[in-house]
Structure formats: structure tokens, C-alpha cells
NUFI-101523 format. One line per field, with one value per residue (C-alpha): residue number from 1; residue in three letters; x, y, z. Coordinates in steps of 0.05 Angstrom, whole numbers. Layout:
N
i <- NUM|...;
aa <- ALA|...;
px <- X|...;
py <- Y|...;
pz <- Z|...;
//
This chain:
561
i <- 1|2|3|4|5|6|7|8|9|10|11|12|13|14|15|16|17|18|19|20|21|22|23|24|25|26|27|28|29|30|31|32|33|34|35|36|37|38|39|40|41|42|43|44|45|46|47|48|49|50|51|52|53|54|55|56|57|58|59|60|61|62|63|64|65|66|67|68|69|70|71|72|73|74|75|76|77|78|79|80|81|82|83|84|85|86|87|88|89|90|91|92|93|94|95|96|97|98|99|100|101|102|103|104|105|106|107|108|109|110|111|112|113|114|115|116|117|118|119|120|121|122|123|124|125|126|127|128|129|130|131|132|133|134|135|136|137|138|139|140|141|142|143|144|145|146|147|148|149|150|151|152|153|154|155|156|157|158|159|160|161|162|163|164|165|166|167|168|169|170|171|172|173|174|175|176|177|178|179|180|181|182|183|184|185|186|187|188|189|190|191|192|193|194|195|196|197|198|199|200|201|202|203|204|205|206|207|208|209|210|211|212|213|214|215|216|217|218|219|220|221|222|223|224|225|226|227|228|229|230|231|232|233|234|235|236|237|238|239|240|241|242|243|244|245|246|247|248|249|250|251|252|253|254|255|256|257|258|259|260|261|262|263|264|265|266|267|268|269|270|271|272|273|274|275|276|277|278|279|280|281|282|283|284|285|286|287|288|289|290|291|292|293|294|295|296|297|298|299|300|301|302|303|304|305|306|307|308|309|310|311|312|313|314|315|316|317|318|319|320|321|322|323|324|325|326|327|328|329|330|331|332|333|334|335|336|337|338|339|340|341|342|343|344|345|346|347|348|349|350|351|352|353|354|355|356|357|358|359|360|361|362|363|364|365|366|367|368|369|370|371|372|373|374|375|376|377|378|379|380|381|382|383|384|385|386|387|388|389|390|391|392|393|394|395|396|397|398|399|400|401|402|403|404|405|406|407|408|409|410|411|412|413|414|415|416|417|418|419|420|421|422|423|424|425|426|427|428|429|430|431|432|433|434|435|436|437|438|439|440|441|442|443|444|445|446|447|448|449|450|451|452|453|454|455|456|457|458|459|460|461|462|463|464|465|466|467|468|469|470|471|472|473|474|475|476|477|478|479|480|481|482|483|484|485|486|487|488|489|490|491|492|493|494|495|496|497|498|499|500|501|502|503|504|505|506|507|508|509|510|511|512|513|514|515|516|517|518|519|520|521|522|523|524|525|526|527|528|529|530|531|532|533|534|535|536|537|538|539|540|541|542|543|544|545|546|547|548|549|550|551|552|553|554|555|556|557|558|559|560|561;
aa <- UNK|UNK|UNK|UNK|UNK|UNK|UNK|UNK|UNK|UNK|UNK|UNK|UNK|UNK|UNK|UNK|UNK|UNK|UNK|UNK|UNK|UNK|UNK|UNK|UNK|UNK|UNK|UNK|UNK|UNK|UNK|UNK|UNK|UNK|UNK|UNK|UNK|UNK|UNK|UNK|UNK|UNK|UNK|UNK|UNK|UNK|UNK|UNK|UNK|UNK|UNK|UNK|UNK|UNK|UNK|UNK|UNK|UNK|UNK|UNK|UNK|UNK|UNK|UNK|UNK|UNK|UNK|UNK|UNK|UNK|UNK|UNK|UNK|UNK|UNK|UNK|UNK|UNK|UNK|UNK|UNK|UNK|UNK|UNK|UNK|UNK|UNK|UNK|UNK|UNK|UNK|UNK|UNK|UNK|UNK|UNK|UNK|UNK|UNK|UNK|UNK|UNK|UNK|UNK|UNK|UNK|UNK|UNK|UNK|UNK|UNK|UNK|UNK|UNK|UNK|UNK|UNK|UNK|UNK|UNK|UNK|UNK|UNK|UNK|UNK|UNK|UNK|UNK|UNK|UNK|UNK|UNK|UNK|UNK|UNK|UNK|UNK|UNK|UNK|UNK|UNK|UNK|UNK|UNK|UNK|UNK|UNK|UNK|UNK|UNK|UNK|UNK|UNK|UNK|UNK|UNK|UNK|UNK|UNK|UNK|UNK|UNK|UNK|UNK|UNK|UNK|UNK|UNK|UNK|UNK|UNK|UNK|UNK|UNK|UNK|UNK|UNK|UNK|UNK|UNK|UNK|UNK|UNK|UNK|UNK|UNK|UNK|UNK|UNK|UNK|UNK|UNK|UNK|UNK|UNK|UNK|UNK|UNK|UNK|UNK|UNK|UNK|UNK|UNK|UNK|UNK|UNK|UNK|UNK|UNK|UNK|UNK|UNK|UNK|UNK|UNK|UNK|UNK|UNK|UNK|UNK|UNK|UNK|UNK|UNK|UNK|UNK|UNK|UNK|UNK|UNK|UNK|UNK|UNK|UNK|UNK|UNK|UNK|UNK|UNK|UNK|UNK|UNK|UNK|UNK|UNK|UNK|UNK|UNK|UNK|UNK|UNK|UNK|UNK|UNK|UNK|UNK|UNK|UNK|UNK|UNK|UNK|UNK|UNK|UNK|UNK|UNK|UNK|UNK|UNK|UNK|UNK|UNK|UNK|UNK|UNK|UNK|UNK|UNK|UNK|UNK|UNK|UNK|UNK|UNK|UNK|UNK|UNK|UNK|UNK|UNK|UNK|UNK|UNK|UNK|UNK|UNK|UNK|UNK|UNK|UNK|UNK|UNK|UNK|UNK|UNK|UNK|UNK|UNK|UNK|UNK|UNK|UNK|UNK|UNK|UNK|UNK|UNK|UNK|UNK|UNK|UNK|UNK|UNK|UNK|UNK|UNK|UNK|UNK|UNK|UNK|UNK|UNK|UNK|UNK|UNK|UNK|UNK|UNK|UNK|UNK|UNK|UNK|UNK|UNK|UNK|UNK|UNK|UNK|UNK|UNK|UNK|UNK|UNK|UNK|UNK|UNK|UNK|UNK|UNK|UNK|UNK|UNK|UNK|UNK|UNK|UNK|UNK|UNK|UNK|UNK|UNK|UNK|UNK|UNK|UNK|UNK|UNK|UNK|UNK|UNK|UNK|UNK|UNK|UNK|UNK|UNK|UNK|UNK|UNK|UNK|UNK|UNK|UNK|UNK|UNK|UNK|UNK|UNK|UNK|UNK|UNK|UNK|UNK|UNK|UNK|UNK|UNK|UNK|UNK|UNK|UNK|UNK|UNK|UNK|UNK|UNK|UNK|UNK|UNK|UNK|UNK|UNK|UNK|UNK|UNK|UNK|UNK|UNK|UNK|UNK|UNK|UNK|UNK|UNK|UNK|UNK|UNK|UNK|UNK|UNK|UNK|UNK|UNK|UNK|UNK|UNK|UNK|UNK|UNK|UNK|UNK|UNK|UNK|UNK|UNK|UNK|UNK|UNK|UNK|UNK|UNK|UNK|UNK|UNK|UNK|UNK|UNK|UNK|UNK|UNK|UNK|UNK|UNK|UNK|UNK|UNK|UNK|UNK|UNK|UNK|UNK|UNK|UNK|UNK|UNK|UNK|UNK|UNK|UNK|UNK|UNK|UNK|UNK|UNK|UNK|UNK|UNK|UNK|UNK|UNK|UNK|UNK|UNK|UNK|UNK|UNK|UNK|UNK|UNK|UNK|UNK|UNK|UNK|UNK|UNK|UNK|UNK|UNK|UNK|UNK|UNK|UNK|UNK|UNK|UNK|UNK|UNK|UNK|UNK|UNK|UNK|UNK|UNK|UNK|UNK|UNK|UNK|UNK|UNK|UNK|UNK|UNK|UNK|UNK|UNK|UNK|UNK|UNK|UNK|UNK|UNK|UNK|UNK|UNK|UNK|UNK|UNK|UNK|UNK|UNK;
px <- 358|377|436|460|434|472|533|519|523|588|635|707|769|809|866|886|859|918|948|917|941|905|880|838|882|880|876|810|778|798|738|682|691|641|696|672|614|567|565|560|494|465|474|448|380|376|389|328|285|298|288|222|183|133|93|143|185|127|73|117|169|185|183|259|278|223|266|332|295|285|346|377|327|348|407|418|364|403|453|409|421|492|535|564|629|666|743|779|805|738|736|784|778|710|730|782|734|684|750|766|686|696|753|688|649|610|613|636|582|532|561|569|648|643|607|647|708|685|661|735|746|680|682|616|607|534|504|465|515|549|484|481|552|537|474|519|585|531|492|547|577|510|497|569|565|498|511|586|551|484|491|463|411|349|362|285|275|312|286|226|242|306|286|349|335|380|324|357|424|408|377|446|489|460|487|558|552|545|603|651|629|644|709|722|741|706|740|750|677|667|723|699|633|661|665|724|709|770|729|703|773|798|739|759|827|804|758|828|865|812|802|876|859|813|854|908|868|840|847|815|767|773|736|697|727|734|756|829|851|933|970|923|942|903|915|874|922|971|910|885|953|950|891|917|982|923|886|954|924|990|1064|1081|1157|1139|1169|1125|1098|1078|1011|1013|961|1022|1011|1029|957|923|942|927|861|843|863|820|763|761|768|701|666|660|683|753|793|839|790|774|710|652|632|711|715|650|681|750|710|689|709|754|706|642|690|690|615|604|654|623|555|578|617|545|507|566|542|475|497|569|559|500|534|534|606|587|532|520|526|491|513|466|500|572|526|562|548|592|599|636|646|676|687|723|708|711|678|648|601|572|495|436|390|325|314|316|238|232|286|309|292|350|337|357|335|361|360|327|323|340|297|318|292|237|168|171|102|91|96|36|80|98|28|-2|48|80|41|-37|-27|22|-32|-89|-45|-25|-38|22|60|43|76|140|146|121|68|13|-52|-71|-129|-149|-146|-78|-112|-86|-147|-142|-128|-178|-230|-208|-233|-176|-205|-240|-180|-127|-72|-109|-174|-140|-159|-107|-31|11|67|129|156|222|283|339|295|262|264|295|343|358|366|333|353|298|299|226|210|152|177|180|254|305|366|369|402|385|385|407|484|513|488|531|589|557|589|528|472|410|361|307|250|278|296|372|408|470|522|546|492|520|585|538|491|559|573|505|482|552|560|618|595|520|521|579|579|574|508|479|490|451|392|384|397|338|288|249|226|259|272|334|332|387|431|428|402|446|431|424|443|415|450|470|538|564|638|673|743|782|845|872|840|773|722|672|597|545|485|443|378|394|399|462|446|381|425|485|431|405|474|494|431|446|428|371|398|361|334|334|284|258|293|329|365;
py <- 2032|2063|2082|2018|1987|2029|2017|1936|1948|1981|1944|1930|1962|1906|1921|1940|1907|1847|1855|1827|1760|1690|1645|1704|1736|1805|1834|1799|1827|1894|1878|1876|1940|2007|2045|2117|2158|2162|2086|2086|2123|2080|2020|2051|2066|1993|1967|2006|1995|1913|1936|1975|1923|1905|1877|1822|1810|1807|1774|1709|1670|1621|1636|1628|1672|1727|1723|1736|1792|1823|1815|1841|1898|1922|1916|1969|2011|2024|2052|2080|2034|2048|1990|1955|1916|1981|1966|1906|1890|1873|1831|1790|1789|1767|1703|1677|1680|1645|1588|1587|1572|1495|1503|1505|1443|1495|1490|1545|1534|1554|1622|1626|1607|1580|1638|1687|1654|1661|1730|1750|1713|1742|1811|1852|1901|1928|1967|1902|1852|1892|1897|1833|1812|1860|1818|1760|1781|1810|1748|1715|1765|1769|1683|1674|1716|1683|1621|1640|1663|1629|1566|1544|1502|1525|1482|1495|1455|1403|1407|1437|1443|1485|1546|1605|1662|1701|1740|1816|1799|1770|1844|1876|1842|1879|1938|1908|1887|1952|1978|1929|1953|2030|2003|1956|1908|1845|1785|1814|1829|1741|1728|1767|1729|1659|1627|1639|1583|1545|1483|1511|1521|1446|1417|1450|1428|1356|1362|1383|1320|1268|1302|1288|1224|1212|1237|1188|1133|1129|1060|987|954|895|842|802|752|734|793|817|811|812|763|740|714|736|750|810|844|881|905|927|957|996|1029|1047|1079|1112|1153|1162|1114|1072|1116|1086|1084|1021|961|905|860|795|766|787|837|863|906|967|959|943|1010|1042|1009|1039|1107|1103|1065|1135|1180|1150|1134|1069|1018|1026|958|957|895|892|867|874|948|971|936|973|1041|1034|1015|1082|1111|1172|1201|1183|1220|1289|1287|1281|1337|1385|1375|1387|1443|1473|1450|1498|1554|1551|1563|1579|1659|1663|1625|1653|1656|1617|1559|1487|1447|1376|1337|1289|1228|1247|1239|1294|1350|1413|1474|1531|1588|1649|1614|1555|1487|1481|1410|1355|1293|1233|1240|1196|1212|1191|1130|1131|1122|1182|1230|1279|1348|1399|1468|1516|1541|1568|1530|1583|1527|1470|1420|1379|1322|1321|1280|1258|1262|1222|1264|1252|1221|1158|1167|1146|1097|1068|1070|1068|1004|965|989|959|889|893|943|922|963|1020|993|975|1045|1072|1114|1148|1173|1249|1278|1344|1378|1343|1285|1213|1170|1087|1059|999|1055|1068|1039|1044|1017|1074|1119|1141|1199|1250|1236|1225|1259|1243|1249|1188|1224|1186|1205|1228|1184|1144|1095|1158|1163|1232|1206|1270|1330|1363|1419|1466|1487|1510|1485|1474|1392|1379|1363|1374|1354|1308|1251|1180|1116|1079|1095|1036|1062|1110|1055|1036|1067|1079|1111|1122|1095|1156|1180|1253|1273|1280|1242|1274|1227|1274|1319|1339|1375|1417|1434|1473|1499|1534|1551|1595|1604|1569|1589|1587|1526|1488|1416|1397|1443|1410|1342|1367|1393|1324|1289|1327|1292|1356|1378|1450|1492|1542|1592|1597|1666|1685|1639|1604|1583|1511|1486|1412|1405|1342|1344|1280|1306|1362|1376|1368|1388|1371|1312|1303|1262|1219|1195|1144|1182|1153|1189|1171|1252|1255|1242|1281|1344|1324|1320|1387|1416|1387|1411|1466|1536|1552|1591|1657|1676|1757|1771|1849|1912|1877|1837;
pz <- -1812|-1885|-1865|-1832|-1900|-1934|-1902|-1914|-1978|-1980|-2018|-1979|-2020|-2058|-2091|-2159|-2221|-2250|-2307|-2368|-2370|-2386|-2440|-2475|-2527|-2526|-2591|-2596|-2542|-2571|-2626|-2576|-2534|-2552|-2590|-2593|-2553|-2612|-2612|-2541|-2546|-2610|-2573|-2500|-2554|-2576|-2500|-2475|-2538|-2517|-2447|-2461|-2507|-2465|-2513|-2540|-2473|-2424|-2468|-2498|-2472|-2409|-2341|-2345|-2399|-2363|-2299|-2338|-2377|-2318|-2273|-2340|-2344|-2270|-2287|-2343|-2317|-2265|-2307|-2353|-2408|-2422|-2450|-2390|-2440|-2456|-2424|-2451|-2381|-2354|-2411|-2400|-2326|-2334|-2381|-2335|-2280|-2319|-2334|-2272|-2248|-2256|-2201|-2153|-2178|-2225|-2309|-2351|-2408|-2355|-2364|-2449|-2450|-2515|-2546|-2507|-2543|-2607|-2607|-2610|-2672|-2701|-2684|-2682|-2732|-2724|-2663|-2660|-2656|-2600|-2566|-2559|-2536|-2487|-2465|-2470|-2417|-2373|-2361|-2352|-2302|-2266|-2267|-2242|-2181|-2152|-2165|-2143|-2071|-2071|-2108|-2173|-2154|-2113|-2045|-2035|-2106|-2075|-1999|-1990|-1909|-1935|-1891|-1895|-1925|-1965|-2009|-1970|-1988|-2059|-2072|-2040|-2081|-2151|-2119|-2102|-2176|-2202|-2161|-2189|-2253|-2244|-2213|-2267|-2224|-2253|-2221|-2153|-2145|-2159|-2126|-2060|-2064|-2066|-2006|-1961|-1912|-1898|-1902|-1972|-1996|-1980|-2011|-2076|-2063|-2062|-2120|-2158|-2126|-2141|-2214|-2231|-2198|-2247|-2310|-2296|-2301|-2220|-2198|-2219|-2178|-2126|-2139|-2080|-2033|-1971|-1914|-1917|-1845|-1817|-1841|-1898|-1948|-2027|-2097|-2084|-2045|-2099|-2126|-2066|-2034|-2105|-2093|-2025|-2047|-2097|-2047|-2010|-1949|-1964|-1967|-2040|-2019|-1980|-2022|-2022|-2077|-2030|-2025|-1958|-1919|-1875|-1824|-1854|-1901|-1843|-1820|-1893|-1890|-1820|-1847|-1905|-1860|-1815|-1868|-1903|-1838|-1839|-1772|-1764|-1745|-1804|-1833|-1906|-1914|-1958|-1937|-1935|-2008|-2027|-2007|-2037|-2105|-2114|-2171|-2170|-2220|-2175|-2115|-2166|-2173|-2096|-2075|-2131|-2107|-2033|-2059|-2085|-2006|-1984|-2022|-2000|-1929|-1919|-1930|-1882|-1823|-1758|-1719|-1654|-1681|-1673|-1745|-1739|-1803|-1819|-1862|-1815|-1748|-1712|-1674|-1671|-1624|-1676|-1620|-1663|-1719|-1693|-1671|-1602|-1588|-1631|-1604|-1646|-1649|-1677|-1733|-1768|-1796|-1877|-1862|-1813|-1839|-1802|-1838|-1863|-1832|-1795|-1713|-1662|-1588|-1548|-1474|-1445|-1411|-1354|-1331|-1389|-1398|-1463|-1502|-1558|-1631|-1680|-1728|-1670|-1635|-1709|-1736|-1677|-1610|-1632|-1667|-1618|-1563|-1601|-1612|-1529|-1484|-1452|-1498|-1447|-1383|-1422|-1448|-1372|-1411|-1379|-1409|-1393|-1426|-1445|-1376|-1352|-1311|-1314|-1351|-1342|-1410|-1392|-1396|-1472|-1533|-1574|-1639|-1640|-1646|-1701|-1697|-1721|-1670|-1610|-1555|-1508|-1500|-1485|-1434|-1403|-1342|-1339|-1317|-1343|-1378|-1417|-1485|-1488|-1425|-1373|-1415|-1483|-1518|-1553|-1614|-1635|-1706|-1744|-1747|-1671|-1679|-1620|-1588|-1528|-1492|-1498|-1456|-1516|-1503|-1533|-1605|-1605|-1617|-1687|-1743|-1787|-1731|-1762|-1706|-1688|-1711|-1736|-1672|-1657|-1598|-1564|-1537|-1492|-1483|-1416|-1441|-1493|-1437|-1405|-1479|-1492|-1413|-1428|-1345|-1316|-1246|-1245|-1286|-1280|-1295|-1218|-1224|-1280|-1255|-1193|-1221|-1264|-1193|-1162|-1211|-1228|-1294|-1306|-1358|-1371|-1420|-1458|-1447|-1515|-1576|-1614|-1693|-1707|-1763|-1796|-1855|-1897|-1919|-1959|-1964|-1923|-1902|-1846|-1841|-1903|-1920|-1954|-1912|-1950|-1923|-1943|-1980|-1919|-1949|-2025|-2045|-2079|-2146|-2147|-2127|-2180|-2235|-2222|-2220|-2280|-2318|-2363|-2351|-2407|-2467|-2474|-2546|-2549|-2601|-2593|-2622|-2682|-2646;
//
């Protein structure tokens, strides 16, 4: 296992280091480097006296400035306190990596820009001052590349459900840090551990597009009316064939300057009605009008703050998954790193979320009995039983105690009886009139939340489809049964539609597990367009606030420094 730990850890060969080009002028950065070995060593003795003060590092400070004491600390143990800063190039690589950070939704000053700058106008003189511009780039080198690979913000600060671990490759990547350092090959170290995901990459092409959007002014806002349909007639419409041609929904070589919504916007307007989600029949109306209001600056904020949700999880993604996007309602099979099939699905209601995590579906259920969670035995079903009993032959519910036998529910007093005190389970039997329809997929979780079919079919047609209680509906839960049973003889569809025929509960165990990923994704790429969705759980600003929040200035205060 060491070894194979080992060779994780390896970094891959990248090529040469650039030439020193950039904003950073180079006779300035000339200033900063160690110049001679005797200073090398007096500033190596300051670096470990900061290092080795317990009693002023350990004892005072905030938790914050503790943890950056000792990622530091690590850090230049490691290389037994020698000044990391000594070559101008990894200087200068390191600054335009740290420009080139907002490129990915991220801000410079979280890694010292400004201060870097002016250190090359103020050149240190004493072992001190050096000591502590070396404190300075290596923070900044060290922030850069988690956030770079891990994200800024905690997801777990954000979701508590957030469940994927990355604590073994966190600890790998100090090593791959301290290999780009004895190769002095700053900026292809963070360049390595961004994220390569084409999807990634797009995303930060849109965040430049909408940016420039929003430099040149973006576009005014259309007032409220009545609906723009064919053939209408409205003063609105220049304004609103402007902010077409905007967003490039509309080609802007089309000469038109009528009052007239011509066909060719009600085609514009269907274009940007898919790409954001929303009901597309090339109609106008209030929610359309909402959308297109947007702000281009509002657009930069949401595709930074997706850019960040990508960083949590990109790196860590298996090659063959399934990727449920919550606010997109879809469901996608990635087989080797490509997607191979995408359904609509059903969520939770805003009330009764469904939870971002990640599982893997280990079986599939067919023909299940569907037995009512505590979270719809306590809210749902106990009361509307208490108001009409009735409410148990609708749902075709049966009441099975403790030992599996059916109890009368004249024989209950159900007054008596809450979620947490129930002593029964309220089980439906299994048919087309089922809640979870033919087929569920397992996943196990600590939130009872699975995949499975649904008798409510004509949902799927809505264009906003959060209906269930956490639990995620497949439209066609058939075709992903053939995806993930992975055996084109043995289970073909013809055998699968046979076994739900036959009536009987059965389970299949999957051939091999496959990672499930719930993830909430309010802008994503595809192709090479930018898709927007509806914050259906109100958590984008709460994540865009924490992003923007800066990261805590450090005060070094031991050794003179």
C-alpha cells in the first residue's frame, strides 16, 4: 500500500518553465530573491525561530490564523526551514497565476496581489523583511492551489449533508507542492490542479462572455405588459429584440426596427427559453420577461459560484457515474467520461429538499412495496388518517406490525399515535398505481433517498418539477435499468419488461456499483453555451456571499517579525 501511495503522489512531467513574461516587471522581482548563502541561512534561523515559538503562535491568536500557522509550519519543516522565494522566475510565475485566479470565478486579493505588487517597489532590505515576503508568496502559493483544486469555501459550511471526502488527497497535494518547488515550476503545479473538465473550461468561458457583457453596459430591462406572442404588436419589442441580439439568442445582422414580434424573435425567444429552462413555445410572458431581466452582472455572480460547486467535486469524479442535478431536473449516465443518456427526473419540494450527496446504487428493485418514510408517516399520513381513514384505501395501504402481519386499522386508535411512536408500517403494494411505479433503484444513504419510477408521468411535461418528497423520480427509469444491470443478454429490455410483468417483488444486484452523484448545479455548460437554472432551494446567494468573503489577513508577530 506505500508504494502504490507513493506512486499517487508522483507528479506527471510538464514541460519546461515559460519565459518570464507578464504584468510583473522584472527588475523588481530581482529585489525580493535570497541573494547569497549566508543570507539564505539567517533567514532559514528566523523562519524556524517563527516556526518554533510555541509560546506566542499556539497560545494567542484565531482559530484561522492557527490553521495557516500550521499548514505554513509543515510546510518549511519539510524543507527544513529554507527560504522557499529564492528564483525570480517562480516569482513571477506565481503572480500571474495569482492574476490570472479571477479567470475561475476566484479573487486575486484572496491571495495578497496587492501586497505582492508592492513589495517590488519596496524592496526588502533586512533578514526580516525578507522573512516575511517569504511568508507572504508562500501563502499565497499554498491558498491558490486548494482553493484552485478544492474550492474556497467549505461545501460542508454550506451543506452539512455534503458527504465526499477529499481529506487523503488534500494531504497528497503538500507533497506535489513541494515538488513544484524543487522544480521551480510554480504555475504548472496550479495549473495542473485546476480543473480540466470540459464542462469546467466552458463555464469559465462564459463567465468571460457575460463579464464583457457586463463591461459594455449589459442590457436595459423590459418593463411589464402583456405576453409577446407572433404577430404582436408592442413598444416593448426593440427593447426586447435588443436584449436578444444581447445574449446572441437573435443573429444581430437581421434588419428590423418594427413593432412587430416576427417570427424570427419568436424563435430567439425559444432559444433563450431552453437555454434557461424555462417552457419553451417561443411566448414571452411574465416568467420569460423575468429571466431575460437578469442582469449580466447577476449572470457573473451565478457562473463564479457554480464555477466554485465544480471544484468541490469535479477532481474526485468517477469515469462511468450517474450526475442528478437538482435545480436542471436531469439525470445523466457519464460511462468513461462521456454522456451517454440523459432523462428528466423529479425532485423535492422546496419544503422537503432533496439532500446533495454522494452514493453509489448498489440494486435494483422491481416491482417494489413502497413503505411509508418517517418524514411522510409524521407529516403526511398520521394526520390525514386521523381526519379520514379513508385516506388508506385511496393510497391502497396496508397496516403490518412488528412481525409482518396485516392488523385492521378499525382496531387502531390513531390519536394515540405520532411518527416517532408508531408501531406499525403503512406498506403499499406494488403496481402501476404505486407510488414508486414498477422499478427502484438503491442507493443506501443515511436520508432514505433513491431513484425510481412514478405513476405521475404527465409531470414530467412541466418545466419547473419539484413535486416529491426528496426522493427522485426517473422518467424513463426503464432505459437506466438496461444502463446500470450492464448485461445486454441476461437483461435486455424485453427481460426487464418481463420480470415487471410477472408482478413479483425482486431484487438485482447491480454488477458492479456505480457512484451517484446529487449535486445542485445552477449554471453548467453544454456544448458551448452556458445553461442557466432557477435557484429552486434559494442557495445561491448564501454560497456567493461566502465566496466573496475575504480570506482573513494573517498578523505574524513572533521572531521580530
Amino acid at each position: 500500500m506505500a508504494i502504490i501511495f507513493l506512486l499517487f503522489l508522483v507528479l506527471v512531467p510538464s514541460p519546461a518553465i515559460q519565459a518570464e513574461t507578464g504584468a510583473v516587471d522584472q527588475g523588481k522581482v530581482r529585489s525580493t530573491a535570497v541573494r547569497s548563502p549566508e543570507a539564505g541561512s539567517a533567514i532559514a534561523a528566523l523562519l524556524r525561530c517563527h516556526f518554533e515559538d510555541r509560546t506566542r503562535s499556539v497560545g494567542s491568536g484565531t482559530a484561522s490564523s492557527k490553521s495557516f500557522k500550521s499548514q505554513l509550519g509543515r510546510f518549511y519543516a519539510t524543507r527544513q526551514y529554507l527560504p522557499v522565494w529564492t528564483d525570480q522566475r517562480m516569482i513571477v510565475e506565481l503572480l500571474q497565476a495569482v492574476e490570472d485566479a479571477g479567470d475561475d470565478g476566484l479573487n486575486p486579493d484572496d491571495y495578497h496581489i496587492g501586497k505582492l505588487r508592492r513589495l517590488y517597489g519596496n524592496p526588502s532590505r533586512t533578514p526580516a523583511e525578507q522573512v516575511g515576503d517569504d511568508l507572504l508568496l508562500t501563502d499565497a502559493f499554498l491558498t491558490l492551489a486548494y482553493h484552485l483544486r478544492f474550492g474556497k469555501v467549505d461545501p460542508e459550511r454550506i451543506d452539512p449533508d455534503w458527504n465526499l471526502d477529499v481529506s487523503v488527497r488534500r494531504a497528497a497535494i503538500e507533497y506535489r507542492l513541494q515538488q513544484a518547488i524543487t522544480g521551480g515550476r510554480v504555475r504548472g503545479a496550479l495549473d495542473e490542479l485546476r480543473p480540466r473538465h470540459p464542462e469546467y473550461t466552458q463555464l469559465k468561458k462564459g463567465l468571460a462572455l457575460y463579464r464583457s457583457i457586463a463591461k459594455a453596459g449589459g442590457w436595459q430591462r423590459i418593463p411589464e405588459g402583456v405576453s409577446f406572442r407572433e404577430g404582436t404588436t408592442d413598444s416593448r419589442v426593440p427593447l426586447l429584440r435588443k436584449r436578444l441580439r444581447a445574449s446572441g439568442d437573435l443573429s444581430s445582422a437581421l434588419v428590423d426596427t418594427s413593432n412587430v414580434y416576427s417570427a424570427a424573435m419568436v424563435g430567439a425567444v425559444k432559444r433563450f427559453q431552453k437555454r434557461n429552462g424555462l417552457e419553451v413555445d417561443g411566448i414571452a410572458g411574465p416568467a420569460t420577461v423575468h429571466e431575460l431581466n437578469i442582469s449580466a452582472t447577476e449572470r457573473v455572480g451565478q457562473i463564479r459560484l457554480n464555477l466554485e460547486r465544480y471544484r468541490w467535486f469535479i477532481g474526485d469524479i468517477a469515469p462511468t457515474h450517474l450526475l442528478v442535478n437538482i435545480p436542471g431536473f436531469t439525470l445523466q449516465y457519464v460511462e468513461n467520461g462521456r454522456i451517454r443518456w440523459v432523462t428528466r427526473v423529479i425532485v423535492g419540494q422546496p419544503y422537503r429538499e432533496t439532500p446533495v450527496f454522494k452514493a453509489d446504487m448498489q440494486y435494483i428493485v422491481f416491482n417494489p412495496q413502497w413503505v411509508i418514510p418517517p418524514t411522510i408517516l409524521a407529516k403526511d399520513a398520521l394526520p390525514a388518517i386521523r381526519k379520514n381513514r379513508s385516506y388508506l384505501d385511496r393510497k391502497r395501504l396496508q397496516v403490518i406490525d412488528s412481525k409482518g402481519r396485516v392488523v385492521n386499522p378499525a382496531s387502531i386508535n390513531w390519536s394515540q399515535y405520532t411518527g416517532s411512536n408508531f408501531p406499525y408500517r403503512l406498506q403499499q403494494s406494488a403496481g402501476d398505481h404505486g407510488a414508486l411505479g414498477r422499478i427502484k433503484f438503491m442507493m443506501p444513504n443515511k436520508h432514505i433517498i433513491y431513484l425510481h419510477d412514478t405513476p405521475t408521468k404527465d409531470l414530467f411535461k412541466k418545466s419547473s418539477r419539484t413535486f416529491s418528497s426528496g426522493c427522485i423520480r426517473v422518467e424513463n427509469p426503464l432505459e437506466l435499468a438496461e444502463l446500470v444491470l450492464q448485461d445486454s443478454v441476461k437483461w435486455s429490455r424485453s427481460a426487464i419488461e418481463s420480470a415487471i410483468a410477472s408482478g413479483k417483488t425482486g431484487t438485482v444486484w447491480l454488477p458492479r456499483r456505480i457512484p451517484v452523484f446529487l449535486l445542485y448545479l445552477t449554471a453548467f455548460a453544454e456544448g458551448d453555451s452556458v445553461l442557466f437554472r432557477q435557484d429552486v432551494y434559494n442557495r445561491d446567494s448564501r454560497l456567493l456571499n461566502a465566496l466573496d468573503t475575504p480570506v482573513p489577513e494573517y498578523k505574524i508577530e513572533s521572531c521580530r517579525l
